[in-house]
KEVOKOL-583565 format. One line per field, with one value per residue (C-alpha): x, y, z. Coordinates in steps of 0.001 Angstrom, whole numbers, plus 500000, padded with zeros to 6 digits. Each point is the difference from the previous one (the first is absolute). Layout:
BEGIN
u (X/...) $
v (Y/...) $
w (Z/...) $
END
This chain:
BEGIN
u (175548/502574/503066/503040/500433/503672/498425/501363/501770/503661/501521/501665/497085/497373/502319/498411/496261/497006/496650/496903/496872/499114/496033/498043/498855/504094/500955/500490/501682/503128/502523/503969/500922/497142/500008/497594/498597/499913/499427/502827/499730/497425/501554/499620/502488/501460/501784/500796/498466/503168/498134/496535/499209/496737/500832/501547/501805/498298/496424/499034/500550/498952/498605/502143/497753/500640/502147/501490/501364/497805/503373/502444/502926/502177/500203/500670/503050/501512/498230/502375/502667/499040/500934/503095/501396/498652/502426/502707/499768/499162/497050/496596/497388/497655/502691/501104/496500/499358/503136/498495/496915/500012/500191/496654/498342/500670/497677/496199/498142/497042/497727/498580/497000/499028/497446/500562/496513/497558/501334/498612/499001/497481/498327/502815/500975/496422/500199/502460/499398/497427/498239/500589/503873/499762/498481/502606/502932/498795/499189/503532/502275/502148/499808/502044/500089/497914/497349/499047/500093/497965/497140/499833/502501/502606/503528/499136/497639/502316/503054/497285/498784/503739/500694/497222/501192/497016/501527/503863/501747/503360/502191/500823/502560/499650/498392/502306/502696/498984/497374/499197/497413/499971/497774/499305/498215/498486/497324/496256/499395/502719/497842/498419/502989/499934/495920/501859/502438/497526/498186/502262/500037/503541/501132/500183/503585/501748/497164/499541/503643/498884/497566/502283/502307/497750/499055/503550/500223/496370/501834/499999/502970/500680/499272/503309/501182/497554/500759/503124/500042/497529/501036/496373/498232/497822/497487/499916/499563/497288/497700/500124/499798/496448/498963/500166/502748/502192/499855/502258/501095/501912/501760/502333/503702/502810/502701/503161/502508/500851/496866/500843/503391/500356/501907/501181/499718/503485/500934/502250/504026/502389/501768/504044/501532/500966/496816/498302/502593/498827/496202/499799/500534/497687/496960/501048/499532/496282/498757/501279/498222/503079/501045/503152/502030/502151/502488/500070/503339/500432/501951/498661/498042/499955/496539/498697/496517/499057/500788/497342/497798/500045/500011/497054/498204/500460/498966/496546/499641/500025/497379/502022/500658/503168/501831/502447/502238/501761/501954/497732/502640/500014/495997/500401/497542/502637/499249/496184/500012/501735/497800/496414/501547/500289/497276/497445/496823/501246/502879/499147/502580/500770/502369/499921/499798/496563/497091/498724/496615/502176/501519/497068/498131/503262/499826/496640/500243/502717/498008/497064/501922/499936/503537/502529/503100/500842/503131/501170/502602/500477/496373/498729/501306/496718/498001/497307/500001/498954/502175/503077/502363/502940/501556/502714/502297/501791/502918/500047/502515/498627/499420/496636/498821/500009/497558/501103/496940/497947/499890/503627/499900/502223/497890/502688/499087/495977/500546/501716/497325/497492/501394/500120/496847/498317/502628/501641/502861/502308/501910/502789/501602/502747/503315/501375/498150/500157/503383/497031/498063/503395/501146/497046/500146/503663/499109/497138/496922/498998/500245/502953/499257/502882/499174/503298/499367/498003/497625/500858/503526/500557/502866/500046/500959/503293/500759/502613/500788/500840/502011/498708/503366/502449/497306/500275/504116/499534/498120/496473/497621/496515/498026/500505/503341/501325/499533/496173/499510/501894/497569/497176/501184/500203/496290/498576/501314/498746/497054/499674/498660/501898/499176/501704/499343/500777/498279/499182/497450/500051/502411/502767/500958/500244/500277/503425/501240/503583/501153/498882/499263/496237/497394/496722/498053/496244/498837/498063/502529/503756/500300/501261/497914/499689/499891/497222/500650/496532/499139/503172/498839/501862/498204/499923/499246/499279/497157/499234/501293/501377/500625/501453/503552/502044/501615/502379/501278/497877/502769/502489/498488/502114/499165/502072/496857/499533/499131/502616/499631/498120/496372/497435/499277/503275/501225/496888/501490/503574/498862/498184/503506/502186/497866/498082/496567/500302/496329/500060/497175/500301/498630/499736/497671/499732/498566/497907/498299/496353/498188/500870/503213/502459/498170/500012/503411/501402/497583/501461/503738/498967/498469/503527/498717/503443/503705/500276/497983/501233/499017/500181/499536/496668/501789/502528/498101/497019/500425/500715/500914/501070/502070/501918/503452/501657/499874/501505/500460/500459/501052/500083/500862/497084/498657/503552/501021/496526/499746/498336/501478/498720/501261/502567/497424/497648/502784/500421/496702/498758/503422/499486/496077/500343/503219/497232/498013/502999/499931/497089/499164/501734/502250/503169/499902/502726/499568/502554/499892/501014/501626/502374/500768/500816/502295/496741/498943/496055/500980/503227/497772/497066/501642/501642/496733/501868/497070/500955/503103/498234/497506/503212/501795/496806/498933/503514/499388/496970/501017/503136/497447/497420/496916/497039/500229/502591/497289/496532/499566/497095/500435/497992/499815/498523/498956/498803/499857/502165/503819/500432/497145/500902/503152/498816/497414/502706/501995/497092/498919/503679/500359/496663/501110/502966/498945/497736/502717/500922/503704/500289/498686/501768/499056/501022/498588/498270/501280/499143/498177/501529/497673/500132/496786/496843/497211/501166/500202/503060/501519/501654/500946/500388/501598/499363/501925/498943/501426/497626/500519/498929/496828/499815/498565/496565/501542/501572/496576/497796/502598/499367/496712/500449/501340/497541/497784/502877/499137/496308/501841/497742/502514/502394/500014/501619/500712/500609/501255/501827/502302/502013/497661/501399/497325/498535/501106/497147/497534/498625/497638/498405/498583) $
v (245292/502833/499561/501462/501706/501020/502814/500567/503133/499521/502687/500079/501269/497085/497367/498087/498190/501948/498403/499121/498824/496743/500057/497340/498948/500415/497596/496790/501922/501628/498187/500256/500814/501900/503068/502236/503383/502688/503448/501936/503496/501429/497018/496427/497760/496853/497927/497098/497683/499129/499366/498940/501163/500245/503559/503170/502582/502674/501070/501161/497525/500078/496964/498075/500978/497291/496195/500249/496719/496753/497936/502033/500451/499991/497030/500438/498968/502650/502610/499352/500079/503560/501432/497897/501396/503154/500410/498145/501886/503423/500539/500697/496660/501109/499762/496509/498952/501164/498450/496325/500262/500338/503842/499190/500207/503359/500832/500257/497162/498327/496972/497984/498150/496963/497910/495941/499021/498763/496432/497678/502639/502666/500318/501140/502553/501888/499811/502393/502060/501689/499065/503045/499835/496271/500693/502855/497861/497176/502352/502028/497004/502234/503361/501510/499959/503579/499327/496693/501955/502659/497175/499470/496671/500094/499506/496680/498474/500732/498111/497266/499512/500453/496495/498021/500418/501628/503320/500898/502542/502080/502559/502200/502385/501795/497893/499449/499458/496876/498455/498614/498100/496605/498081/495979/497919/496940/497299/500956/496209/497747/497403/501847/500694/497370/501416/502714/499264/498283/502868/501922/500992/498226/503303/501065/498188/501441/500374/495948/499925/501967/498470/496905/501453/500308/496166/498853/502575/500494/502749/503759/501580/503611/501712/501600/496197/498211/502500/499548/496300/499367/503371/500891/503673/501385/499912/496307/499350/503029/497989/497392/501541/501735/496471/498958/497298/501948/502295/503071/501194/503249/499667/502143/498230/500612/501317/497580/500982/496232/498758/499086/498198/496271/498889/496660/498364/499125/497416/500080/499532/497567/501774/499414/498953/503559/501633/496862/501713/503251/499641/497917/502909/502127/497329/498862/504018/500118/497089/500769/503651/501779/503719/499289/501754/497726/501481/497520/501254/497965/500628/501051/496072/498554/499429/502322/500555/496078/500645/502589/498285/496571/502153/502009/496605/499069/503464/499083/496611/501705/502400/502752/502697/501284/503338/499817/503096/500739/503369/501426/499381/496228/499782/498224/498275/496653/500721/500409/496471/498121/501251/499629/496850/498714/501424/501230/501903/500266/502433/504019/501964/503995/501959/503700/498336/499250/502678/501554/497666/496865/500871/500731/496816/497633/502092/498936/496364/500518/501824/497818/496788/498700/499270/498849/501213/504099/500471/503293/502755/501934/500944/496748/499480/501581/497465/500078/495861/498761/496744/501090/496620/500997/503225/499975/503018/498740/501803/501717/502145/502036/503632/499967/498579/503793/502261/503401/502367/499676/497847/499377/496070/497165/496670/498156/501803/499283/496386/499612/501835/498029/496891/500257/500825/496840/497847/499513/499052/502948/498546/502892/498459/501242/499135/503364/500719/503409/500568/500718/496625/498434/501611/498809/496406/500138/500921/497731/501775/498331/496415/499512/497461/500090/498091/500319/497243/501141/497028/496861/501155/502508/501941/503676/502064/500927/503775/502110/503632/502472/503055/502487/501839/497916/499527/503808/500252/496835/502463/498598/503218/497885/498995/496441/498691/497636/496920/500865/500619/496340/498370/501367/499130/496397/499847/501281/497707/497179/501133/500530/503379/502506/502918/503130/502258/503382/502135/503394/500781/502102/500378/501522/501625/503364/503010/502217/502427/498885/504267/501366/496212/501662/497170/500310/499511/500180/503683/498498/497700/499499/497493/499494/498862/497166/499248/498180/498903/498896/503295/501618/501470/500656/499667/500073/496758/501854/502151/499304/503046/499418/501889/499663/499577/503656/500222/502954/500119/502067/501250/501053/498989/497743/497219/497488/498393/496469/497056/497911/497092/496814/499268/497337/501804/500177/496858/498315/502461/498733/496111/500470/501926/497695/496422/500670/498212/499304/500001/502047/500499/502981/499950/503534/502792/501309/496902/498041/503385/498024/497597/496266/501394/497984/496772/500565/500496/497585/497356/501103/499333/496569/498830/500625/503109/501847/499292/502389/501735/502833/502173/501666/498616/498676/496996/499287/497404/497731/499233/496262/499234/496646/501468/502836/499134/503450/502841/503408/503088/502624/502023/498416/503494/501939/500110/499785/503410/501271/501716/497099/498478/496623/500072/497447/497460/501092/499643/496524/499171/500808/498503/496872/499903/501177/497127/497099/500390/498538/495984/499026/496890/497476/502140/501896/503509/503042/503624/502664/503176/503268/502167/502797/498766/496558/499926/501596/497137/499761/499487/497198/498544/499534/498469/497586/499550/499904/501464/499823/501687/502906/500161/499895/502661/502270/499223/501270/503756/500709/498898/502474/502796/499531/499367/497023/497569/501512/502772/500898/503442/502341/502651/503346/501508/503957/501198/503605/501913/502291/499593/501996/499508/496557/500352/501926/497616/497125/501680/500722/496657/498862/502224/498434/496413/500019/502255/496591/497219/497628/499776/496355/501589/501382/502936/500505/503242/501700/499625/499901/496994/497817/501839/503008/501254/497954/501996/503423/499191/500359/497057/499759/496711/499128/496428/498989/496982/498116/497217/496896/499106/503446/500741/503374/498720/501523/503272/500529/499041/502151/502875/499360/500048/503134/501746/499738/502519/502627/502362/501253/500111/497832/499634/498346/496934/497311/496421/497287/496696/496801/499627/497270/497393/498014/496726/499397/497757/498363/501838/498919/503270/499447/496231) $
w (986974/499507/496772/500317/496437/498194/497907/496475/500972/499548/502698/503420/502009/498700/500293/502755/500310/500356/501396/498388/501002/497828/499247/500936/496115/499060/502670/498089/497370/502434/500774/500547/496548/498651/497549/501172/499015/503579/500911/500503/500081/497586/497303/499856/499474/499683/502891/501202/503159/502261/503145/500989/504107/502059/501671/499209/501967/497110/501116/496986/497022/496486/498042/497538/496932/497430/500036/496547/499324/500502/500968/502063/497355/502952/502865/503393/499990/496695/502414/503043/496873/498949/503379/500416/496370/501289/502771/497928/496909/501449/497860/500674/501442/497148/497343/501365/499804/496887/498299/500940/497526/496700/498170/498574/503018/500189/497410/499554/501596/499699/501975/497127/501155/496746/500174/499784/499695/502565/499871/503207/502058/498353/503067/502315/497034/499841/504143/499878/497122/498270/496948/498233/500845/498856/496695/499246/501170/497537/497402/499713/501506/502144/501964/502452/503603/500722/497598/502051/502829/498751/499321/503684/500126/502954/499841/501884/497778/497637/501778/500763/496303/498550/502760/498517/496786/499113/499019/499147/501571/497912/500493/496798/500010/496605/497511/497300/502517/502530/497881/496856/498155/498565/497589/500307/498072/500439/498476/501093/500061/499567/499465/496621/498653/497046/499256/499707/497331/498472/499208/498814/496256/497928/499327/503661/500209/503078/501799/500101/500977/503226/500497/500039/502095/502910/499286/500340/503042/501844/502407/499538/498665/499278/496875/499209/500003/498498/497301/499803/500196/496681/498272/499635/500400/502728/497450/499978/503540/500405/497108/502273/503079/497608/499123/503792/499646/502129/503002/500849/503103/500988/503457/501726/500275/501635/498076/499712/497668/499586/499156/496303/501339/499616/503055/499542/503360/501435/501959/503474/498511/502091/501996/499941/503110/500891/499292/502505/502467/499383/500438/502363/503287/497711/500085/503845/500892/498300/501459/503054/499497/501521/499266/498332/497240/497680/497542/496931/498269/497023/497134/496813/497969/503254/500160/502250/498772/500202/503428/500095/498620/501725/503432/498663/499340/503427/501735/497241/501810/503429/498849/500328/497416/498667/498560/497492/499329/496955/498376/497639/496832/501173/500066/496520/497960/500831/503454/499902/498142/502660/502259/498154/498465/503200/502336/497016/501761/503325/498750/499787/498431/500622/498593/498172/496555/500755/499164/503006/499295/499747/503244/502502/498639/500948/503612/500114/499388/502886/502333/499488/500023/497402/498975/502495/498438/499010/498038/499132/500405/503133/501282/499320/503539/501201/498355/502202/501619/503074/500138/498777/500365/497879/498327/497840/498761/496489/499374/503127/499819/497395/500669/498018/503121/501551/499521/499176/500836/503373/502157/499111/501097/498703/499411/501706/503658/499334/498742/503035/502166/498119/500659/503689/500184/498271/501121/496746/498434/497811/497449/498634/496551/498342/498483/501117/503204/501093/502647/503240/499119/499627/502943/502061/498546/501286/503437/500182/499476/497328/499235/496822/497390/496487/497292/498344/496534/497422/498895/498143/500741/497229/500158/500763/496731/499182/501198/497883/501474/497625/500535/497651/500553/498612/496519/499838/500239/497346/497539/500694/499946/500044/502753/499244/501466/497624/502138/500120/496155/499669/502563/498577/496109/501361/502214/496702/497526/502461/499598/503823/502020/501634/502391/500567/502558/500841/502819/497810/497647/497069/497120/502420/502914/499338/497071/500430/497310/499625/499888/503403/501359/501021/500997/499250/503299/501029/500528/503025/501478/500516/497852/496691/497082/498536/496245/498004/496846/498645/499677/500735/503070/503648/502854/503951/501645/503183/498852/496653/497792/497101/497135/496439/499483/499124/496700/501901/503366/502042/501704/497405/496886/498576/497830/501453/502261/500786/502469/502126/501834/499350/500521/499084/496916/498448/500837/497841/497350/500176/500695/496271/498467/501509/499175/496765/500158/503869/501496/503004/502692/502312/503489/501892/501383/496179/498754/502717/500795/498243/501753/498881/498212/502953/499224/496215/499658/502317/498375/496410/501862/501132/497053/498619/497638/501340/500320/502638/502962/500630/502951/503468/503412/499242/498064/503081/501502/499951/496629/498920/496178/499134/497159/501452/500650/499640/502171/499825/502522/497764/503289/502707/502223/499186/503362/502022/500491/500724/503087/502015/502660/498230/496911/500184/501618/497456/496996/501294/500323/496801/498214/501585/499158/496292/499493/500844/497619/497737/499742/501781/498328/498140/498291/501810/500340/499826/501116/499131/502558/498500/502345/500238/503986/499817/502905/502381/502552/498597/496767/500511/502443/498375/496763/502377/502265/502899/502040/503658/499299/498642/503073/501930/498083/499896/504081/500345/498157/501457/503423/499296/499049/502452/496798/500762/501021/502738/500584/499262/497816/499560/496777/500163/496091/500292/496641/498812/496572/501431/500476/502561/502448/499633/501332/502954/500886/499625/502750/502642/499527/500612/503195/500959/499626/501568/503174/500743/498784/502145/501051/498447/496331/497101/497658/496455/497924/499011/496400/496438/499359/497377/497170/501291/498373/498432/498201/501300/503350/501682/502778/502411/502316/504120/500564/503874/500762/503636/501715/499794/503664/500821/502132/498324/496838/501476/500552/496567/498412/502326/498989/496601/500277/501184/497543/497023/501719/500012/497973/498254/496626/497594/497300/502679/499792/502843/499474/502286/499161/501831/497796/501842/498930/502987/500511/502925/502438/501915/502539/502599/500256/496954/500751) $
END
């Protein structure tokens, strides 16, 4: 048998399969999938299995030397993926491969082989291996793969033994990362237990009560909870464990960083009449196991997560499994409680708050099937199922849902690849789709379901714009126009919750010396700095330097030094001047950097230990407090003049997302946006949620302009140390790209990048704008392709990206 192997060698000239012959003993173990260890060169590395063929055009082949993995990590199926992103991302097959498992993979590996005990069959385990290698394996409990081999057992009695249950086979990749340890306890005769307690002396108290325990509950239990359950010491439970009353037991267990979570079971809600509506083409589609996308646009409370999870239910009942995609910053602990609430076991969750332990053990309950549902932020959708019935993309139009290094993909294009493959249904939610799934919902790619009532008929909060203007000419110098700081007086003496959100950390924007108006920007980066006041620092949120604040001008030397703008920071500062004992939580990079600290402190806000959450983007959605009733855009055009093509969708979007979190329960909410452009269409718009008519208006501009969804775009960022070279290499690279352009294709560049320079290296940017009717597509990528082996120059550095993000509309060469 021969395996086509991707070899770990990221670079133009290996990008392609090489052939291996497959030894006869490794047979069972390769398959479509597999990591293995091969020859290449005078190394050996690590590749992946993408084909498995009987002959080879190569006469001379080398042997595949080791199968590293005792379950492929990657299916047949997410290998055909790899080479499609391949093509579509312009990256490497290995990289695309790679990008599918988890990062822990990477590291150092090991084949565990445990042993279970003989159990029914102690014959059929000496058959196959040796009495010495039995009596080791008993003695020690574990080794590892070569020393079994090195007592004479073969991989196949190994594989045979690990199917009776007779031995256990593991995969450890660095100890203290994927594995851990855990301690049970249990009664050595349940039966004895009261001869037990009888025996005991009076004065051994709280070892009776243990001993009690187990009567009222025969089972095991584990130690850290038995412990904590009866508040007794280690000490207690190892005198009995001396006396023989109770046996110990150290097991390896899967890490689950929800283990010590009550989820109280949830029941199916009644749907209203619109949500029946609503679900009702979503179920027809996955019993029907048709390759359909749905966009579910639903306004903000309308319920659009029981939808999920009834459909989910149903995809469980076909035996089907399902991904659920959600932005990181919406990955809540409110979220992960519907979900286990509802679902419990069969739910694995995966997101970057995890350890890297936590994270490879929920892959492995996916890849070994033992959970039918993975939800999780963007590369979740490479959860590695084999009966994938249903994906759905929450809050699709979020931009979290690209990936900025390689392979460049957007989840929305693999969902959708995914989904054709298995059949499935795609379910895109939003309230504020993105304009291209809008577009295509429009022209009817997708199916279009609105649910435009939020539940129990609750009334959308009351939106107030604010022109920040008009408060100045009035006198008012503070960040808190005066119909906010009269809105938030009122919530407080309620006694109800508001939130205010602004999207920028830190104390403020910037630190200017008011006598030669000098900024003091990152040595590394074109950027300015931004100021800390915890430790009255300023610092680059690019690359990380930061440095303490001047008492002089560096440029002049004058005294007269200090910050501007508003931040996160400084608004807690003012909200605490302005509001004496006000109890403010702040949510932002700075202080949800520790593990657990998002839970903790949105816990603290929802056990009403706050009056108001205050915080960046992370707060805008997926959060729902039954006492919040106010909420406040401190500036609502931070991200509006940004040189983005998208910043007035993405202005609306986020308006519109952050205002429902206002009034989502019994009591009526208000939201006051803060703005020094109240007349711009996002912002009058969104306050008055007239949401076709901004499609309309912004379908319009980019239509005028020629930007997605009009046309498909490719960006090309060259990077160097060296300001000069790079501007040289910009320009042959331009010549180069435009000598192959097709007639029906744009160019734009080269030019400074938006941030001109990032840790000393200096950019420069290529826009290339194509027509999406265009058979040329090919041409433009093969070109681009191209170019990244222009030059020998290894501190030139060329990046490709599709930065359209356009979805993709169903193809027939990919079923």
């Amino acid at each position: 048998m021969i395996a086509e192997v991707i070899v770990d060698v990221p670079a133009r000239a290996t990008d392609r399969p090489y052939d291996y012959l497959v030894p006869e003993e490794l047979m069972p173990e390769v398959r479509v999938g597999s990591r293995v260890q091969v020859p290449f060169g005078h190394r050996k590395l690590i590749g992946y299995v993408v084909r498995l063929k009987e002959q080879s055009e190569t006469r001379k082949l080398k042997s595949v030397s080791e199968v590293m993995d005792i379950l492929p990590p990657l299916t047949p199926e997410l290998v055909e993926l790899g080479f499609m992103m391949a093509d579509e991302y312009l990256c490497h097959t290995i990289t695309a491969l790679q990008s599918m498992v988890p990062s822990v993979l990477k590291g150092k590996y090991q084949k565990i082989v445990r042993y279970l005990g003989e159990k029914e069959e102690p014959d059929t385990l000496r058959d196959l291996v040796s009495q010495p290698f039995l009596d080791y394996l008993k003695k020690i409990g574990e080794c590892t793969w070569e020393e079994a081999l090195n007592f004479g057992v073969s991989a196949s009695s190994l594989r045979q033994l690990s199917g009776n249950g007779l031995i256990g086979l593991e995969e450890r990749v660095g100890d203290r990362v994927t594995r851990q340890k855990a301690t049970f306890v249990k009664p050595a005769s349940a039966g004895q237990l009261q001869e037990a307690i009888d025996k005991l002396s009076g004065r051994a108290k709280r070892q009776k009560e243990v001993l009690q325990f187990f009567q009222a509950n025969p089972g095991e239990i584990a130690l850290p909870h038995l412990l904590a359950k009866l508040q007794v010491s280690r000490s207690t439970v190892q005198s009995l464990v001396d006396k023989g009353s109770l046996i110990v037991e150290e097991r390896e267990e899967l890490r689950d960083p929800y283990r010590d979570r009550d989820f109280q079971k949830t029941e199916p809600l009644t749907l209203t009449p619109e949500q029946k509506k609503a679900i009702a083409p979503i179920l027809a589609s996955v019993r029907h196991r048709k390759a359909e996308a749905i966009l579910l646009q639903g306004v903000t409370g309308s319920g659009k997560t029981e939808i999920y999870l009834q459909a989910i239910a149903e995809v469980l009942k076909q035996g089907q499994e399902t991904i659920v995609l959600v932005p990181e910053i919406s990955l809540t602990p409110q979220m992960v409680h519907r979900f286990k609430g509802r679902f419990g076991e069969q739910v694995a969750v995966l997101h970057s708050k995890l350890s890297s332990g936590e994270r490879y053990d929920e892959w492995r309950k996916i890849r070994h099937g033992e959970v039918k549902v993975a939800i999780g932020a963007r590369s979740a959708i490479f959860a590695p199922f084999r009966k994938i019935g249903l994906i759905i993309i929450d809050e699709e139009h979020e931009s979290s849902y690209k990936q900025e290094e390689n392979p460049k993909y957007h989840a929305r294009q693999i969902a959708w690849w995914r989904a054709q493959k298995h059949q499935a249904t795609l379910v895109l939610g939003s309230a504020t789709p993105s304009l291209e799934t809008w577009m295509h919902a429009q022209k009817g790619y997708y199916q279009h379901i609105e649910l435009k009532e939020r539940v129990h008929g609750r009334p959308f909060p009351e939106m107030k714009v604010v022109d920040m203007r008009k408060e100045l000419l009035a006198g008012n110098r503070s960040m808190f126009s005066e119909s906010l700081r009269e809105e938030l007086t009122r919530c407080i003496d309620r006694g109800e919750q508001a939130v205010l959100f602004l999207n920028r950390r830190g104390f403020s924007t910037f630190v200017m010396c008011r006598e030669c108006g000098e900024t003091l920007t990152c040595p590394h980066c074109d950027i300015s700095l931004t100021y800390h006041q915890t430790n009255r620092t300023v610092r680059c949120h690019y690359c990380g330097y930061a440095e303490r604040v001047p008492e002089v001008c560096p440029s002049c030397g004058s005294k007269h030094i200090r910050h501007f703008g508003v931040g996160t920071q400084r608004i807690e500062s003012e909200l605490s001047r302005h509001f004496p004992g006000i109890r403010v939580i702040r949510m932002d990079v700075d202080t949800t950097g520790r593990k657990g600290a998002h839970e903790r402190l949105l816990g603290s806000f929802g056990a009403g230990r706050a009056d108001v959450l205050l915080g960046t983007q992370m707060i805008a959605k997926g959060l729902d407090f039954p006492k919040v009733t106010l909420v406040g855009v401190i500036a609502a055009d931070t991200m509006l003049h940004l040189p983005d093509f998208r910043s007035a969708e993405r202005t609306f979007q986020l308006l519109t997302q952050v205002s429902g979190r206002a009034g989502r329960h019994e009591k009526p909410g208000k939201v006051v946006i803060q703005t020094y452009n109240a007349e711009h269409y996002s912002i009058s718009l969104a306050a008055s949620r007239q949401t076709s008519a901004f499609y309309q208006q912004e379908t319009r501009l980019r239509k005028l302009h020629d930007y997605p969804p009009f046309s498909g775009m490719f960006s090309v960022l060259v990077s160097h140390p060296d300001r000069v070279k790079v501007m040289r290499s910009g320009q042959v690279i331009a010549l180069r790209i435009k000598r192959n352009l097709p007639p029906d294709c744009q160019m734009l560049g080269p030019v400074p990048a938006q941030i001109p320079r990032i840790k000393d290296r200096y950019r420069l940017q290529i826009l290339i704008k194509y027509s999406l009717d265009s058979k040329s597509v090919q041409t433009v990528k093969d070109s681009l392709r191209e170019i990244v082996y222009l030059t020998d120059d290894p501190d030139l550095k060329i990046s490709l990206d599709r930065d359209g993000m356009e979805p993709v509309i169903p193809s027939p060469t990919f079923l």
